[in-house]
C-alpha positions as CSV (number, residue, x, y, z in Angstrom):
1,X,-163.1,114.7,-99.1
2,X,-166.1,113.2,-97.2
3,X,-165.1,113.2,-93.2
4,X,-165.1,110.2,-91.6
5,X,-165.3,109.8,-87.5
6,X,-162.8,107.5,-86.2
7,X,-164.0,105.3,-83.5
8,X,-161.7,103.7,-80.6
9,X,-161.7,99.8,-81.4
10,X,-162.2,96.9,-79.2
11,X,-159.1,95.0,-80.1
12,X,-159.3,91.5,-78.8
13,X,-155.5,91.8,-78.9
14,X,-155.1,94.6,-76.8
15,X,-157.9,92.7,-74.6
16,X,-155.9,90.0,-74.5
17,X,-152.7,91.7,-73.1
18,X,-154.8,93.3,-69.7
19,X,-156.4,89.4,-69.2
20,X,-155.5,86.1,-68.8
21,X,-152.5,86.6,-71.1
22,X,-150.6,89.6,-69.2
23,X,-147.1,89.3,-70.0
24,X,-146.6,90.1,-66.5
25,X,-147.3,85.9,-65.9
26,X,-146.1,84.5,-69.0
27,X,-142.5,85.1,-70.2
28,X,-143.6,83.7,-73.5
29,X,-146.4,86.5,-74.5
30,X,-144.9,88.8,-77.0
31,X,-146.8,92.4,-76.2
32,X,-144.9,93.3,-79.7
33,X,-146.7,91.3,-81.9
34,X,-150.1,91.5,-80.1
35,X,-149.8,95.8,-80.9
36,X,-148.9,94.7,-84.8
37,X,-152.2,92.5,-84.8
38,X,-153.9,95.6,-83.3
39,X,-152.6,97.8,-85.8
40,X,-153.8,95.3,-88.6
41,X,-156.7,95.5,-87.3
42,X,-157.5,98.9,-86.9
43,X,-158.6,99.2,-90.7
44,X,-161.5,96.7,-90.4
45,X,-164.7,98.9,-90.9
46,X,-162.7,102.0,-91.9
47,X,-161.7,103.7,-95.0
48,X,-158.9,102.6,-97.2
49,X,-155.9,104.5,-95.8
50,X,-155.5,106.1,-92.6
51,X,-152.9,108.3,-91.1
52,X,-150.5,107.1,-88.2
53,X,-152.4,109.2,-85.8
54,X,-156.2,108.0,-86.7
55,X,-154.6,104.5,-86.4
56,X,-153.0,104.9,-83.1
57,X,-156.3,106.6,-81.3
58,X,-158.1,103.3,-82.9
59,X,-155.8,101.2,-81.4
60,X,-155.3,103.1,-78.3
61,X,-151.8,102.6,-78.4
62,X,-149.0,105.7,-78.4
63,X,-147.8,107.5,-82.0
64,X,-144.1,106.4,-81.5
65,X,-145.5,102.5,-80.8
66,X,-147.6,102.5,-83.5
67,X,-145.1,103.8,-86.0
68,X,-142.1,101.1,-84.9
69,X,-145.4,98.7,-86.0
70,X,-146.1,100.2,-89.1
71,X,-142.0,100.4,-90.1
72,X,-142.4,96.5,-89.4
73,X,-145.3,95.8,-91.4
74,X,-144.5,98.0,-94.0
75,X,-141.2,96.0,-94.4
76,X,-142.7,92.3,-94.3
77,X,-144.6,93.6,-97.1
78,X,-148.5,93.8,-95.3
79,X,-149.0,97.3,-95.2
80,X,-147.9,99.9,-97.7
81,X,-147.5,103.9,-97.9
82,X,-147.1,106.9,-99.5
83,X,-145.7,109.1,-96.2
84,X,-148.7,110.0,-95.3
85,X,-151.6,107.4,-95.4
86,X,-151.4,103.6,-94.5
87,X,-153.0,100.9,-96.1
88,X,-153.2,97.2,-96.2
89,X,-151.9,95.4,-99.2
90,X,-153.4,92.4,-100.4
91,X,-150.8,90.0,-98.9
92,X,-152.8,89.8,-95.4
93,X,-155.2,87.5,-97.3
94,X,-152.3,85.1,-97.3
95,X,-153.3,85.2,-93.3
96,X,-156.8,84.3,-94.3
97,X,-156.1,81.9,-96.9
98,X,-153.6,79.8,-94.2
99,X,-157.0,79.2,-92.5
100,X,-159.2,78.1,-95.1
101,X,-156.8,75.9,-96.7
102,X,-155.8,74.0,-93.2
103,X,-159.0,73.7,-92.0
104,X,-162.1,71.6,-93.6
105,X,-165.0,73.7,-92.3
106,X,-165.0,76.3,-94.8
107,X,-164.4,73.9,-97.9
108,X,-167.0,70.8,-96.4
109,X,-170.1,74.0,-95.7
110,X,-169.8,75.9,-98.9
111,X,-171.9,73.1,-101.3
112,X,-174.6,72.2,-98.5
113,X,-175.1,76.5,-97.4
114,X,-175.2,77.0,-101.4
115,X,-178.0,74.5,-101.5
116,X,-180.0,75.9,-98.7
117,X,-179.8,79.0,-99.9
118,X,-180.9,77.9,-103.3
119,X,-183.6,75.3,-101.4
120,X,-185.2,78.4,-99.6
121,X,-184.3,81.8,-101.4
122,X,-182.4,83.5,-99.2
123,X,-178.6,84.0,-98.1
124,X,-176.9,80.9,-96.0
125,X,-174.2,81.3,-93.7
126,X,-171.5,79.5,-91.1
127,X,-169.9,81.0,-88.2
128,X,-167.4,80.2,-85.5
129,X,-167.1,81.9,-82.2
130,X,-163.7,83.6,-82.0
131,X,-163.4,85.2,-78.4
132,X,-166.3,87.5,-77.6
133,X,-167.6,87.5,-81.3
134,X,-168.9,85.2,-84.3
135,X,-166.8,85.4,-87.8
136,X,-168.3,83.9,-90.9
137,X,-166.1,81.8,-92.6
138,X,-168.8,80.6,-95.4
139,X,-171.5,82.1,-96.8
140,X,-173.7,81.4,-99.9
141,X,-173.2,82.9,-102.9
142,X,-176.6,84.3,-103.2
143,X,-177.4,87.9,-101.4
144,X,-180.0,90.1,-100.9
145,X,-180.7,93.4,-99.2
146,X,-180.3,91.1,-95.4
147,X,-176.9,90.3,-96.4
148,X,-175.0,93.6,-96.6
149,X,-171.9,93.7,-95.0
150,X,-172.2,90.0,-93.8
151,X,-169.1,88.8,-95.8
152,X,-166.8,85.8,-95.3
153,X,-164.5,87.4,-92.6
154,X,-166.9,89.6,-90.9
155,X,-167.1,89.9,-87.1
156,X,-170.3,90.4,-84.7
157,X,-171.6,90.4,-81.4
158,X,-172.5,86.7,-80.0
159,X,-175.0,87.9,-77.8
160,X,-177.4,89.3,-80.3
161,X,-176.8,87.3,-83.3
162,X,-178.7,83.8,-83.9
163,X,-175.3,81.6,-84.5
164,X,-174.1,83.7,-81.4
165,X,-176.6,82.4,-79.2
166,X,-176.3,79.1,-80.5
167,X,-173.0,79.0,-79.8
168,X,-172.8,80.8,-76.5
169,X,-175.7,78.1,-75.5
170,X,-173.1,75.1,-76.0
171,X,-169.9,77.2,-74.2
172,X,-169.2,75.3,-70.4
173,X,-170.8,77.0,-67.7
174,X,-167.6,78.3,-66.8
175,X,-166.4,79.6,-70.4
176,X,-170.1,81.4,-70.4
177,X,-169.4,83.1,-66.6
178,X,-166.3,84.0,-68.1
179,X,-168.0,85.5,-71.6
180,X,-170.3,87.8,-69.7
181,X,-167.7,88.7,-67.5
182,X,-166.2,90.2,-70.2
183,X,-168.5,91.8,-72.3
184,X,-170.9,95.3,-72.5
185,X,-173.9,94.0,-73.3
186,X,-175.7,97.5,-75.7
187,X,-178.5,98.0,-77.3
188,X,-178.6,97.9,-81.4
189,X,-182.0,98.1,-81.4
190,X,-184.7,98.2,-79.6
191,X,-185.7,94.8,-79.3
192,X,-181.8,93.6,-78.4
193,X,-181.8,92.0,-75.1
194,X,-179.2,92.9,-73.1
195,X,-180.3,91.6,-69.4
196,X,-178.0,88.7,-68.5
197,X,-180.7,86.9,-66.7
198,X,-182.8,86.7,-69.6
199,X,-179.9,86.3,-71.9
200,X,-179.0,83.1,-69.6
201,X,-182.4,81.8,-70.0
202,X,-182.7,82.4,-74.0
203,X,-179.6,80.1,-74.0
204,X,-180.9,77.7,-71.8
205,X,-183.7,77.7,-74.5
206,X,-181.2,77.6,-77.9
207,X,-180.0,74.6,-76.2
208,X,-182.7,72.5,-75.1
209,X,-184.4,73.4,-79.0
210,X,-181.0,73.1,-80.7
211,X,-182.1,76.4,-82.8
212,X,-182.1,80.1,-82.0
213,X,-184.5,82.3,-83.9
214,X,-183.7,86.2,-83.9
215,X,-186.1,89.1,-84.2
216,X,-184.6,92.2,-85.0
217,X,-182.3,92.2,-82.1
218,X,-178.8,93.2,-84.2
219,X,-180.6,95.2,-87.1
220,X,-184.3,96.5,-87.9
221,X,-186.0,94.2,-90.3
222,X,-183.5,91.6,-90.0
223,X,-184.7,87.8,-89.1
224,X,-182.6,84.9,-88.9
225,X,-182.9,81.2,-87.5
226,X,-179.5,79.3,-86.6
227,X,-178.7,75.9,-86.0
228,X,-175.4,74.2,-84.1
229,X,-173.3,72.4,-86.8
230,X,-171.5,69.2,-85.0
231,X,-168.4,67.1,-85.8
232,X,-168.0,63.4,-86.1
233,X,-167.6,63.1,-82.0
234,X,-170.9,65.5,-81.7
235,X,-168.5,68.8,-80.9
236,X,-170.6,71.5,-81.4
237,X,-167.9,73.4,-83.8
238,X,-170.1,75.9,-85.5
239,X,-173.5,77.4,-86.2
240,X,-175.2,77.7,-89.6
241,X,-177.9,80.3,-90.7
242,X,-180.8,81.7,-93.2
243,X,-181.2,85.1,-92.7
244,X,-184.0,87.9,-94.4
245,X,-186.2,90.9,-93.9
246,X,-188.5,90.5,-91.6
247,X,-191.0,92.5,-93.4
248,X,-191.4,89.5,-95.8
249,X,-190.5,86.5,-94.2
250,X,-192.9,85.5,-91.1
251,X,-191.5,83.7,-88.2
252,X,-193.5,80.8,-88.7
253,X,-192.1,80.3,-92.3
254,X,-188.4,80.4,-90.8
255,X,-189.3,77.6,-88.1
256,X,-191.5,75.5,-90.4
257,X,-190.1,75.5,-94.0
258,X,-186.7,77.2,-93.5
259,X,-185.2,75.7,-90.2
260,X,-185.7,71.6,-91.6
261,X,-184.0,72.7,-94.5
262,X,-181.2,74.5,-92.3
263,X,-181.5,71.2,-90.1
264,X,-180.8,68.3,-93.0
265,X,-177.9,70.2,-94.1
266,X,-175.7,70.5,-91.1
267,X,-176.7,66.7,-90.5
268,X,-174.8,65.4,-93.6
269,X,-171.6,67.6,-93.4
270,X,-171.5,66.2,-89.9
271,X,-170.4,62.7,-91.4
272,X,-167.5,64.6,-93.0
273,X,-166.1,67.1,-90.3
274,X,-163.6,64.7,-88.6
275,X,-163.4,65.8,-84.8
């Protein structure tokens, strides 16, 4: 069996429960059901089953707590085992699927990212910013080698990422003090910028420009150019991509042929995302 290190997640849940949201000063905040969301949680980027003990040093959370959790869940049908291993079942996309079918964002993206993506030859995607992170919730159809692991669902930093910045750039000043309060700003690469000063000022840029062009800042030889995409009242809601390798796609291509495309589409779903 191929070894696999288990890494501590950051569990906005469990973030959640130590902030703004301590239980401590709200009688209304159920610490139960934020440690079952953890737990859920804890098999995002790992293998398919894990033992009670791998998921309780992911969540960070004590054997006996994690194994009232995983009786719980195991009974409402979510996760399943053999008396060992864990594992979700599919009825957490029922979760998922509660999302995309009550809100329009998903459904009004799909056909104009499709036709950018067909329009330019490369992989289209929108993204929301969901606490300290961006999580796609449309992407084309069309992949290439750029678009591994960037499926509908997936999480990444904001500060790195193009739709990050473009959304971090349109956060109040006070939701943005509040952002890098919270978060560790590493290194993925080289070239990822982790000085808040300059970090500030990039976003100062994204939002005088209204587009945010990355360079290899979340992976090697990965390029992307982002745009905001606005509803009906002019809310920024979301940001849009086109992402590729670097190594074949110059800059100046993304910015001149790649970023009016990217531009024209988020203009006409804006007439059909009722704010």
């Amino acid at each position: 069996m191929v070894s696999r290190k288990i890494v501590k997640i950051a569990s906005p849940e469990l973030q959640a429960a130590d902030g703004p949201l301590d239980p401590a000063a709200d009688n209304n905040y159920i610490a139960a059901l934020v440690r079952g969301l953890a737990v859920m949680r804890a098999f995002a980027g790992q293998r398919n089953q894990l033992t009670m003990a791998e998921i309780a040093k992911l969540v960070g959370l004590p054997r006996a707590t994690v194994r009232r959790c995983l009786i719980t869940l195991t009974a409402l049908g979510y996760i399943d085992t053999n008396g060992k291993y864990y594992r979700l079942t599919p009825q957490v996309l029922t979760l998922s699927q509660s999302y995309f079918s009550s809100n329009p964002l998903p459904r009004v993206a799909q056909p104009f990212i499709e036709q950018v993506s067909e329009a330019v030859g490369e992989s289209c995607s929108v993204s929301v910013l969901t606490g300290d992170e961006v999580i796609y919730v449309a992407r084309s159809t069309r992949k290439r080698a750029a678009s591994v692991h960037r499926d509908v669902g997936q999480n990444l930093p904001a500060y790195c990422t193009s739709m990050g910045r473009v959304l971090l750039a349109h956060l109040e000043p006070d939701q943005l003090d509040a952002y890098f309060n919270r978060v560790t700003l590493k290194k993925f690469t080289h070239e990822t910028i982790t000085d808040e000063a300059s970090l500030r000022a990039l976003l100062d840029q994204v939002r005088r420009r209204e587009f945010c062009l990355i360079d290899g800042e979340l992976e090697h030889n990965l390029r992307a150019v982002a745009v905001p995409v606005r509803d009906q009242s002019g809310r920024v809601i979301a940001a849009a991509h086109i992402s590729s390798e670097a190594d074949r796609t110059p800059k100046e291509k993304m910015r001149n042929d790649f970023l009016p495309v990217l531009r024209s589409a988020v203009s006409q779903m804006r007439s059909m995302l009722i704010g």
